[in-house]
DOSEFI-390845 format. One line per field, with one value per residue: residue number from 1; x, y, z of N, C-alpha, C, O in turn. Coordinates in pm, whole numbers, plus 50000, padded with zeros to 5 digits. Example, Ala and Ser with C-alpha at 12.3 -4.5 7.8 and 13.67 -1.06 7.14 Angstrom:
2
pos (1 | 2)
n.x (51319 | 51285)
n.y (49431 | 49775)
n.z (50780 | 50708)
ca.x (51230 | 51367)
ca.y (49550 | 49894)
ca.z (50780 | 50714)
c.x (51320 | 51290)
c.y (49670 | 50003)
c.z (50780 | 50787)
o.x (51424 | 51341)
o.y (49668 | 50114)
o.z (50846 | 50804)
! end
This chain:
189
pos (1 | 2 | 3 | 4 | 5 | 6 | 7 | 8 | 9 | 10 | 11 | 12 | 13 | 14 | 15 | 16 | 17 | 18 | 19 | 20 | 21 | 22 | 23 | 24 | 25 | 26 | 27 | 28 | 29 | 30 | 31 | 32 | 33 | 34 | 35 | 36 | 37 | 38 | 39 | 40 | 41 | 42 | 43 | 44 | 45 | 46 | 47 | 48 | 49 | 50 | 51 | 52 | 53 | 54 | 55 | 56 | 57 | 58 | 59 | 60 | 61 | 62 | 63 | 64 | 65 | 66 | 67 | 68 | 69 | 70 | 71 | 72 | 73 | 74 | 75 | 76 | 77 | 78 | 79 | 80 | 81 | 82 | 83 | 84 | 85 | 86 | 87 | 88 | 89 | 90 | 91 | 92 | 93 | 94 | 95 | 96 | 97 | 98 | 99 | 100 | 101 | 102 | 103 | 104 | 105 | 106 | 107 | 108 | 109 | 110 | 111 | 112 | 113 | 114 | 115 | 116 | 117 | 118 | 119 | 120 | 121 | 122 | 123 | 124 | 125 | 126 | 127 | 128 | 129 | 130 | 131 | 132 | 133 | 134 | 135 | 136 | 137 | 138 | 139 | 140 | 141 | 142 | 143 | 144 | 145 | 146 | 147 | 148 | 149 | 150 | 151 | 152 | 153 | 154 | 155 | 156 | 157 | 158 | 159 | 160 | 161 | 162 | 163 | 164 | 165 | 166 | 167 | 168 | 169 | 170 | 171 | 172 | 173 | 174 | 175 | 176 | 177 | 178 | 179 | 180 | 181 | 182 | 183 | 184 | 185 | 186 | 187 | 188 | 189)
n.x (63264 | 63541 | 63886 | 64169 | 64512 | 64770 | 65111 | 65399 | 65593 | 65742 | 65497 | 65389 | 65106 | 64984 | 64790 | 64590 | 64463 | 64168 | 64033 | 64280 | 64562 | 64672 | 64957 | 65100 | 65110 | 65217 | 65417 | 65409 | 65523 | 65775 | 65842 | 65744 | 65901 | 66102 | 66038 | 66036 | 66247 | 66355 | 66289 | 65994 | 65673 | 65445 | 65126 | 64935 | 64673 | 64424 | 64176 | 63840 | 63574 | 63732 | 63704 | 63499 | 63536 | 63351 | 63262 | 63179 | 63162 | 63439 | 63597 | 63482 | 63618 | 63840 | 63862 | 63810 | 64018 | 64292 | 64561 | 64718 | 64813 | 65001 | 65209 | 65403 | 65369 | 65336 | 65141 | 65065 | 64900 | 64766 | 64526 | 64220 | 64243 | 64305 | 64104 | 63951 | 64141 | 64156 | 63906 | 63892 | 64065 | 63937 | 63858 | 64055 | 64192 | 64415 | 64765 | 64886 | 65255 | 65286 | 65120 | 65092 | 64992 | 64941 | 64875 | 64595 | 64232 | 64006 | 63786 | 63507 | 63525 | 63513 | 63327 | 63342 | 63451 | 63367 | 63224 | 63351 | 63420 | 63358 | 63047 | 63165 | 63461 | 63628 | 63843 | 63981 | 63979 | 64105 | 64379 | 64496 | 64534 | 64763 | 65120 | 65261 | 65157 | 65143 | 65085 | 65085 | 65085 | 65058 | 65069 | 64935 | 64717 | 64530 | 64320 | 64226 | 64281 | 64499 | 64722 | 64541 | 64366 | 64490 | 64630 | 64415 | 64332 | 64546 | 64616 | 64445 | 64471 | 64664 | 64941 | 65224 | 65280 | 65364 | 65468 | 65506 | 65587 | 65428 | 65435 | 65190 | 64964 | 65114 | 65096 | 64933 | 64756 | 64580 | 64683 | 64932 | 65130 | 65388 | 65540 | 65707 | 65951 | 65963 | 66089 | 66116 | 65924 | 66041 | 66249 | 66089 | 65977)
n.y (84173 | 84338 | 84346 | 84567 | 84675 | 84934 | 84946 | 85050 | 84910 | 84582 | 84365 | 84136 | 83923 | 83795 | 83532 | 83418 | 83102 | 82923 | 83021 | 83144 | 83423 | 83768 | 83802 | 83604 | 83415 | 83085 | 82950 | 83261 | 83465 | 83477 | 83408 | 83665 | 83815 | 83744 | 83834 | 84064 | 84114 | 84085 | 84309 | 84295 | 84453 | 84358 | 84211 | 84161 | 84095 | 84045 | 83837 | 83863 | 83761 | 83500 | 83252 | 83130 | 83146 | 83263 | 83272 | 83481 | 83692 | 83744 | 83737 | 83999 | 84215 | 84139 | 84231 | 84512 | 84562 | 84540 | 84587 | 84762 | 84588 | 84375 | 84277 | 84181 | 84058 | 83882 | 83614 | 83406 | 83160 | 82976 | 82681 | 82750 | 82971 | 82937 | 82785 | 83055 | 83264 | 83149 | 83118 | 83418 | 83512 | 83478 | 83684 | 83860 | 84103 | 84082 | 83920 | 83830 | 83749 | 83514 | 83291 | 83066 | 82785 | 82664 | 82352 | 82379 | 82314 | 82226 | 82040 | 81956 | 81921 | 81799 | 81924 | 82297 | 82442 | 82445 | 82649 | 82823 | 82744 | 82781 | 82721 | 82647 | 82643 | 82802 | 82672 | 82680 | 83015 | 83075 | 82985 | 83161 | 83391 | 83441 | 83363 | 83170 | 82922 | 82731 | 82435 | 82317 | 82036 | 81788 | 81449 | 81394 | 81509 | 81638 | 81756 | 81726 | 81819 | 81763 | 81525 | 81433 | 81628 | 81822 | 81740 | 81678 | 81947 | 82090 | 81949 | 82049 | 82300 | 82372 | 82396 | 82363 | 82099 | 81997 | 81771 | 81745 | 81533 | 81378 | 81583 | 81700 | 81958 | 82178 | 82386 | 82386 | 82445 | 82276 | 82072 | 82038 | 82132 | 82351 | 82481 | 82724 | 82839 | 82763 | 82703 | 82555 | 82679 | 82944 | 82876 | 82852 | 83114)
n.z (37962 | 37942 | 37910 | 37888 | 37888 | 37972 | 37978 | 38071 | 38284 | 38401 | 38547 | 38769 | 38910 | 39208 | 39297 | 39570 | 39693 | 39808 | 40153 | 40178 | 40232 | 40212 | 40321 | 40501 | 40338 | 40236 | 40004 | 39883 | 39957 | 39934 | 39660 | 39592 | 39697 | 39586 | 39320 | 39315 | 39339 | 39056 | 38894 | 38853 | 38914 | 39202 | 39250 | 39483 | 39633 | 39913 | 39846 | 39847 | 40061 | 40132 | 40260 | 40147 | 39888 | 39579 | 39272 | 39062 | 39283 | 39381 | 39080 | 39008 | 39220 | 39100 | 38848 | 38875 | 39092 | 38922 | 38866 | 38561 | 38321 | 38071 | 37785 | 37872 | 38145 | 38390 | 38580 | 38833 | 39016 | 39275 | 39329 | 39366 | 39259 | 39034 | 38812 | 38839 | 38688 | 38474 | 38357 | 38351 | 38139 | 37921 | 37869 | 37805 | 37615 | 37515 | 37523 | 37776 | 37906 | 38049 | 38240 | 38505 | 38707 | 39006 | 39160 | 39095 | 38976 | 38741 | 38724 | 38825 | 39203 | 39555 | 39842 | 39891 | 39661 | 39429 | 39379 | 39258 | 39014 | 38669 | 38426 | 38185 | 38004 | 37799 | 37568 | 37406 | 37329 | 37589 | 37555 | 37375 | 37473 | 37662 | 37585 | 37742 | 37898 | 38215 | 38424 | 38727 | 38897 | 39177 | 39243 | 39445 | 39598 | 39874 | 39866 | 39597 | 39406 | 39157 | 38949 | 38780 | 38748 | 38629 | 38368 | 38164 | 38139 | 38026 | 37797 | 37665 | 37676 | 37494 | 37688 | 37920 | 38151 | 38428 | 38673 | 39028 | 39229 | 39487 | 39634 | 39754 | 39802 | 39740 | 39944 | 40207 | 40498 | 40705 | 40614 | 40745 | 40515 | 40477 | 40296 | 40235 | 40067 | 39679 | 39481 | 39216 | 39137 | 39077 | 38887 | 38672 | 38604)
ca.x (63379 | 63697 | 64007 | 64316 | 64558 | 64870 | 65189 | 65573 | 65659 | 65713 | 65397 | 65319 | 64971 | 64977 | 64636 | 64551 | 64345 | 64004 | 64141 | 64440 | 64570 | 64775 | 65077 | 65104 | 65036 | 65258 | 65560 | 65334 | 65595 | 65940 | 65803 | 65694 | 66031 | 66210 | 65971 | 66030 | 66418 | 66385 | 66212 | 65847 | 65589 | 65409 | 64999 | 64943 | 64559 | 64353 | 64107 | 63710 | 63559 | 63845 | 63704 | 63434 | 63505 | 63230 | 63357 | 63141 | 63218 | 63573 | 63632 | 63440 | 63711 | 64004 | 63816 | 63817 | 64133 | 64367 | 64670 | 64760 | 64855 | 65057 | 65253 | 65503 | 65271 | 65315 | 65009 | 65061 | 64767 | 64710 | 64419 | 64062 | 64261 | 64360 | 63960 | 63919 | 64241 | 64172 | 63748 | 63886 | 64147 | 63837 | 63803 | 64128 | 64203 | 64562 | 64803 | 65024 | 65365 | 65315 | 65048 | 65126 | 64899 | 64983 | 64719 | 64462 | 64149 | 63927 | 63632 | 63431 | 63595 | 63417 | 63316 | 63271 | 63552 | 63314 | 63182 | 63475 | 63444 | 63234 | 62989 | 63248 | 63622 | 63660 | 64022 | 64092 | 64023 | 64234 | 64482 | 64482 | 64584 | 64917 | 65237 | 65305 | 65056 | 65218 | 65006 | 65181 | 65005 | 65099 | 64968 | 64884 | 64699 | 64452 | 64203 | 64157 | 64345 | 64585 | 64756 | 64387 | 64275 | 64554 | 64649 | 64341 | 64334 | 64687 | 64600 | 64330 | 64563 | 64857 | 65003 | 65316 | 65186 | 65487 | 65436 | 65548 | 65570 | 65467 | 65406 | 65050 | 64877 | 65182 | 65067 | 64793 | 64768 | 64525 | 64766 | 65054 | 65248 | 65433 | 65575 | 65747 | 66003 | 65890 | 66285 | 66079 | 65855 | 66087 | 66332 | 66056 | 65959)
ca.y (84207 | 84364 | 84372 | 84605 | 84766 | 84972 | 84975 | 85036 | 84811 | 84432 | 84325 | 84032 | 83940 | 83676 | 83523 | 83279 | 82999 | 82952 | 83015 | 83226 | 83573 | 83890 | 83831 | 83488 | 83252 | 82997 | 83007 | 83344 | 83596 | 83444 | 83477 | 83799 | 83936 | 83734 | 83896 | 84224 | 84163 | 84064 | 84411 | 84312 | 84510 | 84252 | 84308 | 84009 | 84104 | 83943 | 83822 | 83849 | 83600 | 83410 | 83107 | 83046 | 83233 | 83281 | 83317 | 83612 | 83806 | 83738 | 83840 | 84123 | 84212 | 84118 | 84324 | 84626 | 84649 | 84454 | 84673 | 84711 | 84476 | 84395 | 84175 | 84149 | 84067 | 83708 | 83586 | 83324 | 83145 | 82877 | 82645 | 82838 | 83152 | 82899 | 82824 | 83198 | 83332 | 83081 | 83211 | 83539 | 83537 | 83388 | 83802 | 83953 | 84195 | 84129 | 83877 | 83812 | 83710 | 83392 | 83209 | 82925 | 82756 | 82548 | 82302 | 82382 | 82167 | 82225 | 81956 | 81972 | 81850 | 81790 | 82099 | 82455 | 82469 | 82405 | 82779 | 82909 | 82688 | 82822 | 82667 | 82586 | 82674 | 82812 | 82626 | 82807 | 83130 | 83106 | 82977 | 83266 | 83532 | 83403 | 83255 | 83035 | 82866 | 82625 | 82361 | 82268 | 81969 | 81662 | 81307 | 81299 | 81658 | 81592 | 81857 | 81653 | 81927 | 81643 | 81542 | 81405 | 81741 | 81963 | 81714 | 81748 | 82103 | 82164 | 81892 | 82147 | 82452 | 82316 | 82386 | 82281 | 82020 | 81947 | 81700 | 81769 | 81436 | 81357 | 81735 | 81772 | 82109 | 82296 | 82478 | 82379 | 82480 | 82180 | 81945 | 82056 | 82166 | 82530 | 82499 | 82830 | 82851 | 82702 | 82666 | 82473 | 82776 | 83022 | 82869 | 82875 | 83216)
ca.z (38043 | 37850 | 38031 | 37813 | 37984 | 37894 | 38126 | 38042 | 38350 | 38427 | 38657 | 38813 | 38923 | 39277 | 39337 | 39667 | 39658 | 39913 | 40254 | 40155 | 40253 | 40126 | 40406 | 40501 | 40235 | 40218 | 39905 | 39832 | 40036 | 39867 | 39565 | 39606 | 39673 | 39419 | 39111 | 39302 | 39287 | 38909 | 38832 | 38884 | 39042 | 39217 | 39316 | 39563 | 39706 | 39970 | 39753 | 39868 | 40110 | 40119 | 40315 | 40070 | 39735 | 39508 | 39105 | 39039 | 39362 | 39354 | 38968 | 38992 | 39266 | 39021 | 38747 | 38979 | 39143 | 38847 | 38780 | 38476 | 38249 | 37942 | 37757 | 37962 | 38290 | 38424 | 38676 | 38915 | 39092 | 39341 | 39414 | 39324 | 39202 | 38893 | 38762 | 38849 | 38610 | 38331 | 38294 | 38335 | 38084 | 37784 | 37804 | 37781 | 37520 | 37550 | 37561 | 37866 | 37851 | 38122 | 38356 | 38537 | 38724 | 39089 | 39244 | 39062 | 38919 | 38618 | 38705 | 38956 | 39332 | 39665 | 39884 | 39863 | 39597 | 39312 | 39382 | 39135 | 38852 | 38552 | 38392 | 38109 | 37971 | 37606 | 37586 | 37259 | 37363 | 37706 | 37464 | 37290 | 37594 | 37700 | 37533 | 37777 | 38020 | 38258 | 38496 | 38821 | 38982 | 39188 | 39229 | 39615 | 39678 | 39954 | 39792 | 39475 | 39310 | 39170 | 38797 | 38722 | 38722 | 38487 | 38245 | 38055 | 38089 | 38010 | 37684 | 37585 | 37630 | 37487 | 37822 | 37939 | 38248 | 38584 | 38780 | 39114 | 39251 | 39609 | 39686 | 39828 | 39778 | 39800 | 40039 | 40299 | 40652 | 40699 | 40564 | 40744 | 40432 | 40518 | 40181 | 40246 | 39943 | 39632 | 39386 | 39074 | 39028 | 39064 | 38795 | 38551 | 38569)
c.x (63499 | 63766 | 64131 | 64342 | 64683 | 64982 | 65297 | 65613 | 65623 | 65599 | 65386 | 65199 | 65016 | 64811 | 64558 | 64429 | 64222 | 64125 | 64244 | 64478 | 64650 | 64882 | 65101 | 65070 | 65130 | 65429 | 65482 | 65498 | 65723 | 65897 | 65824 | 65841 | 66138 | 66165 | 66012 | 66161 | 66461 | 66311 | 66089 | 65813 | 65524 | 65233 | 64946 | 64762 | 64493 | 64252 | 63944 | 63640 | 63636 | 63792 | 63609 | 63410 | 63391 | 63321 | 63326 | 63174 | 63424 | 63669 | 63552 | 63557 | 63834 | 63968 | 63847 | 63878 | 64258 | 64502 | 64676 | 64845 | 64875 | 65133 | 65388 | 65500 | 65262 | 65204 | 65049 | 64938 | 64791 | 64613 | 64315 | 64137 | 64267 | 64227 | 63930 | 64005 | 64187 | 63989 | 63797 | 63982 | 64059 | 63836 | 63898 | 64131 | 64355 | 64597 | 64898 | 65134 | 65355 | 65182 | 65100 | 65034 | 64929 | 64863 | 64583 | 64358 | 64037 | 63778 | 63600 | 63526 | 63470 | 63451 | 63313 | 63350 | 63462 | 63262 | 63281 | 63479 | 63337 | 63196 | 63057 | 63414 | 63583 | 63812 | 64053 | 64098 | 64104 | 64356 | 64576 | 64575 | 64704 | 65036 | 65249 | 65129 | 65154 | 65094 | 65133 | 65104 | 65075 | 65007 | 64949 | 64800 | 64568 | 64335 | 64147 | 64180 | 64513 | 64629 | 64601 | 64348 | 64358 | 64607 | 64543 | 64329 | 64425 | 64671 | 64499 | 64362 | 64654 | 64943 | 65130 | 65288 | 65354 | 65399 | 65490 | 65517 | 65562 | 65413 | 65288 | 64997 | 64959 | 65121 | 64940 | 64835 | 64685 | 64617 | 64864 | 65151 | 65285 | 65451 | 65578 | 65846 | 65927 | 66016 | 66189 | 65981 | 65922 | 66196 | 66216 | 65957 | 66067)
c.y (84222 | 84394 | 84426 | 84683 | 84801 | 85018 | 84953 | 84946 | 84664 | 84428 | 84183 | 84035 | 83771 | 83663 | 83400 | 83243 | 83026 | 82941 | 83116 | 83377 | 83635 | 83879 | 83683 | 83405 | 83187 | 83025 | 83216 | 83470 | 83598 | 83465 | 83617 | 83882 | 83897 | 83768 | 84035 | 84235 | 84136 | 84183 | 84410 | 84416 | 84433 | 84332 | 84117 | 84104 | 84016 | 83941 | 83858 | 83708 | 83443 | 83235 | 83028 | 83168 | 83163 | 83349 | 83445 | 83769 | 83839 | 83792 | 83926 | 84233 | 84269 | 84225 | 84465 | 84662 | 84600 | 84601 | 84608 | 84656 | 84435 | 84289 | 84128 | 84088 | 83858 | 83720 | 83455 | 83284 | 83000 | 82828 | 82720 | 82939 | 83050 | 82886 | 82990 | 83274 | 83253 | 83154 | 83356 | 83591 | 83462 | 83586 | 83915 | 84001 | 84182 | 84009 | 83842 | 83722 | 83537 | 83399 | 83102 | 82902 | 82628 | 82491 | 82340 | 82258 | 82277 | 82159 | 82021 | 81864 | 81839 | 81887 | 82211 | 82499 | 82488 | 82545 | 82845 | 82842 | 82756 | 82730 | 82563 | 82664 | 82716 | 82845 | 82726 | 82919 | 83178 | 83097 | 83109 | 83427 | 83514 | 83316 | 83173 | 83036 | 82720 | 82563 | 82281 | 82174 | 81831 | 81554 | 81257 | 81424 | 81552 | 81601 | 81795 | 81755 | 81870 | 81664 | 81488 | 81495 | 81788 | 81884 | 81746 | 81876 | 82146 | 82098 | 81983 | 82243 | 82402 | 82366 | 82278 | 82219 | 81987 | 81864 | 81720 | 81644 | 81400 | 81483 | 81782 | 81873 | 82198 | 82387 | 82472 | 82327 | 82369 | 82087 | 81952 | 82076 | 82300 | 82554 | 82669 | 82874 | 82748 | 82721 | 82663 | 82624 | 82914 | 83004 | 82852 | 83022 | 83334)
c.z (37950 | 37931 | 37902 | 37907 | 37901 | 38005 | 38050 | 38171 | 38362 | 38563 | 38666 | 38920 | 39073 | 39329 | 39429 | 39586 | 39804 | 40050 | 40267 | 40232 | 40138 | 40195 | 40384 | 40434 | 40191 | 40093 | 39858 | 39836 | 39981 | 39764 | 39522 | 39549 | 39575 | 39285 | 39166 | 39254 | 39127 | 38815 | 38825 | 38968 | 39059 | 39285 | 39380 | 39654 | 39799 | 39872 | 39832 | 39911 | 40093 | 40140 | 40247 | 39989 | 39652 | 39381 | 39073 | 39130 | 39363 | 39175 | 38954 | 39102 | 39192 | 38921 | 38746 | 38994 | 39064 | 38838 | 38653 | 38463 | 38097 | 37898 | 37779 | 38141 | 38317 | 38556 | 38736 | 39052 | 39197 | 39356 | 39313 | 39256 | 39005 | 38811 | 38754 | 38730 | 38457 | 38304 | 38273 | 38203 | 37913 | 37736 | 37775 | 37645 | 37468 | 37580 | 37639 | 37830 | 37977 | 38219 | 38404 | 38695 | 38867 | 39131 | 39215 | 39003 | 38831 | 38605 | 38828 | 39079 | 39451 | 39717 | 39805 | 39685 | 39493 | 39262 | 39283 | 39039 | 38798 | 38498 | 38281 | 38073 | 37820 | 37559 | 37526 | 37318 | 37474 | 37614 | 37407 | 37354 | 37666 | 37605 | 37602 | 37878 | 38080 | 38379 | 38583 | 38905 | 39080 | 39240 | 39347 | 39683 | 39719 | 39908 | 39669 | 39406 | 39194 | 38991 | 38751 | 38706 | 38606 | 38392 | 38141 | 38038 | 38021 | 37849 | 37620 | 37553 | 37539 | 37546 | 37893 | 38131 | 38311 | 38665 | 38890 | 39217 | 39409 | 39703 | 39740 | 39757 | 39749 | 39885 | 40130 | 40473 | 40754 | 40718 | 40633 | 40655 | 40358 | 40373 | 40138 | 40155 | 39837 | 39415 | 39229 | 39016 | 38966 | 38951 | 38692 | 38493 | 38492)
o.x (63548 | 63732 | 64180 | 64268 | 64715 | 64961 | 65305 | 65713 | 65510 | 65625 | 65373 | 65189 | 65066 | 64738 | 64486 | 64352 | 64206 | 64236 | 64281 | 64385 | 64684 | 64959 | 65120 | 64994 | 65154 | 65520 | 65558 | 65553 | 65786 | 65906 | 65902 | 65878 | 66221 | 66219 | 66026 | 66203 | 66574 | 66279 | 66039 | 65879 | 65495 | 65214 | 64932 | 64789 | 64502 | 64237 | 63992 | 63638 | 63603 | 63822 | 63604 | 63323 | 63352 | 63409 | 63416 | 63197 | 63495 | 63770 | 63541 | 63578 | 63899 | 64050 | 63897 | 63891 | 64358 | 64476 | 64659 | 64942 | 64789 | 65129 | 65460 | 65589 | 65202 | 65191 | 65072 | 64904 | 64861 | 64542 | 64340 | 64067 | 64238 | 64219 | 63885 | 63936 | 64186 | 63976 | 63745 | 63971 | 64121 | 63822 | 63865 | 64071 | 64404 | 64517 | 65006 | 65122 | 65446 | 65147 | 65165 | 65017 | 64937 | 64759 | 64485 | 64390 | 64004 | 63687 | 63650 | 63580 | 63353 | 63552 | 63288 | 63296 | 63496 | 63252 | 63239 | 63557 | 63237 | 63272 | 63031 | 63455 | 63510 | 63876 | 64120 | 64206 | 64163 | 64428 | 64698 | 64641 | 64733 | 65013 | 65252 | 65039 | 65213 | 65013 | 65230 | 65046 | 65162 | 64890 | 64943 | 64809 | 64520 | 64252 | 64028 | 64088 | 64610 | 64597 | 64566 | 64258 | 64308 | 64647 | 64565 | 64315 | 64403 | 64708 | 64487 | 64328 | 64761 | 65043 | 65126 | 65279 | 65447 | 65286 | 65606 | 65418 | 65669 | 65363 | 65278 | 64989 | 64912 | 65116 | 64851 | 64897 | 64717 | 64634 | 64935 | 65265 | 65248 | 65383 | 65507 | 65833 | 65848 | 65996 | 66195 | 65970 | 65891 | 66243 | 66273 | 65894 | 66025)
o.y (84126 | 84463 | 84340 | 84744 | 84740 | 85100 | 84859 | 84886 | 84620 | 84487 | 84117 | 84126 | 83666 | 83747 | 83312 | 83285 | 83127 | 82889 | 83161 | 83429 | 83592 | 83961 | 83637 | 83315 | 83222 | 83106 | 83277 | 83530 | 83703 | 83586 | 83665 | 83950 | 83962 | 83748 | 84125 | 84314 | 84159 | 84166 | 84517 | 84465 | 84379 | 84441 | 84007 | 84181 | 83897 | 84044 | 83909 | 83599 | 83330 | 83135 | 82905 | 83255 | 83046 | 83436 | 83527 | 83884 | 83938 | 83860 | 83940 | 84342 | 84373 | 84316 | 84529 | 84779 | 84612 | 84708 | 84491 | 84645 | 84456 | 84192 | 84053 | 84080 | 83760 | 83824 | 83378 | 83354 | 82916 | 82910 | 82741 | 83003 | 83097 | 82975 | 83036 | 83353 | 83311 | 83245 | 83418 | 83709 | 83410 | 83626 | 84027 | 83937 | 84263 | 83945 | 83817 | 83634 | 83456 | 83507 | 83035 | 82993 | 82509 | 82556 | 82335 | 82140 | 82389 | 82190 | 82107 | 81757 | 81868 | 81952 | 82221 | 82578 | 82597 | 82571 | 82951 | 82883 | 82787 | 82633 | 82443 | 82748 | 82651 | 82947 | 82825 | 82950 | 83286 | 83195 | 83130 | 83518 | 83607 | 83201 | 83064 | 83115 | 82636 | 82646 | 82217 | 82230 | 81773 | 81571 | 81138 | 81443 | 81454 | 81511 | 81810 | 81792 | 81942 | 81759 | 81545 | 81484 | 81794 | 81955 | 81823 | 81923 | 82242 | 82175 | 81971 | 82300 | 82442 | 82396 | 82157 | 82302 | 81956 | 81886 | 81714 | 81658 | 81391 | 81476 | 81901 | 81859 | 82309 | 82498 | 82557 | 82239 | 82367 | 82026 | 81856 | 82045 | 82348 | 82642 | 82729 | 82996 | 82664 | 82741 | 82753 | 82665 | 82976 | 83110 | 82828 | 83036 | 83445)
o.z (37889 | 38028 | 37829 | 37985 | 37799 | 38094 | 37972 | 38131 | 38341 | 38667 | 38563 | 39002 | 39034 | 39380 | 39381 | 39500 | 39873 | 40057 | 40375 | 40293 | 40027 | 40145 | 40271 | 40472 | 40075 | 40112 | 39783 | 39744 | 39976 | 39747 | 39440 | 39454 | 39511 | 39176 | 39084 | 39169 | 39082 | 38697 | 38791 | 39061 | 38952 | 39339 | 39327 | 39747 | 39768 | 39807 | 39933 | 39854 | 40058 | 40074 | 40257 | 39997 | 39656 | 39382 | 39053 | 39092 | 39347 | 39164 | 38832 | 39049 | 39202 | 38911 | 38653 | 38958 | 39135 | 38784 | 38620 | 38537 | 38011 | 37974 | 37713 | 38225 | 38272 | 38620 | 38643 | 39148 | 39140 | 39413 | 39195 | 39179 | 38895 | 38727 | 38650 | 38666 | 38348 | 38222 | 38180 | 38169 | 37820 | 37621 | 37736 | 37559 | 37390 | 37649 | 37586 | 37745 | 37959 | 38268 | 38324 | 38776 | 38834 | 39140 | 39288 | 38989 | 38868 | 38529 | 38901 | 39049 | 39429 | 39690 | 39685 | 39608 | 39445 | 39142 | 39237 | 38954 | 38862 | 38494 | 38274 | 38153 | 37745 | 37531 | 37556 | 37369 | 37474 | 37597 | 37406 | 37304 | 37741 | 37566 | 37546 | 37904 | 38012 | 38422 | 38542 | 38997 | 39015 | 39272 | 39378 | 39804 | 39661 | 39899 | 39641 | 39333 | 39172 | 38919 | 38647 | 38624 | 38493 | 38300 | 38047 | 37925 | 37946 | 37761 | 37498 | 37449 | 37583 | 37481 | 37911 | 38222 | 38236 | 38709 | 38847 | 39288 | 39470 | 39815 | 39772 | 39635 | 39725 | 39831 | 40118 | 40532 | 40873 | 40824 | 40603 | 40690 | 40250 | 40321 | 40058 | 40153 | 39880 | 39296 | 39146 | 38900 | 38864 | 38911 | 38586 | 38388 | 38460)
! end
């Protein structure tokens, strides 16, 4: 799988977690329009079997319909999209100018979730495809998507690791938490 791309504009890449949509998803929609009002083009997709993604069907998907992408191209993921961006980014060609990474997890968790992890990580080479990488986690998510999960990852990237203290899932419809703006991510993009 080679992924290069060649684009004179700023892109950003938004990518739900299991569950998620292309309209309604939570901080997804504020976002959206604050990368559009900072000159992004933004490519926010429903992803493929949303309610129980599968790694292979789902980046074959991203593979597919990816706008291009360049080194100026920040990616923002939630949840499952974050395992999904970090395997997929072992094959870029190209390094982006930013990832950052909310509620995600790296080990294995309970339920379906486990369907998007790969077999393994090859830190270095994610390393390798972005200047920055950022890990946004906090220490009460329901999901077991928590700081137990992205410190070691973020210690393997040399990833700059937030704690978001208190914060749940950011975003779960389950949980009750609308978490419809989302301030901390938007000041570090």
């Amino acid at each position: 799988m080679d992924i290069w791309y060649d684009v004179s504009m700023k892109q950003a890449i938004l990518l739900h977690g299991s569950g998620g949509s292309d309209k309604d998803y939570f901080w997804f929609a504020d976002t959206k329009k604050y990368l559009e009002s900072k000159g992004y083009t933004v490519w926010w997709p429903l992803l493929p079997n949303t309610d129980h993604p599968k790694l292979v069907e789902t980046r074959n998907f991203v593979e597919q319909n990816l706008p291009a992408i360049d080194e100026d191209t920040i990616i923002i993921c939630h949840s499952s999209a974050c395992p999904l961006i970090l395997y997929m980014m072992q094959f870029f060609k190209i390094k982006v100018h930013q990832v950052i990474l909310v509620s995600g997890y790296y080990e294995h968790i309970s339920g379906e979730a486990n369907n998007m992890l790969p077999d393994n990580f090859d830190w270095n080479e994610i390393k390798q495809h972005a200047d920055e990488i950022i890990l946004i986690n906090s220490d009460n998510d329901p999901w077991g998507c928590d700081d137990k999960q992205a410190r070691p990852a973020a210690e393997k990237l040399g990833a700059k690791f937030i704690l978001a203290k208190g914060q749940g899932h950011m975003g779960s419809g389950t949980y009750s938490q609308p978490y419809r703006e989302f301030p901390l991510l938007k000041s570090l993009v």
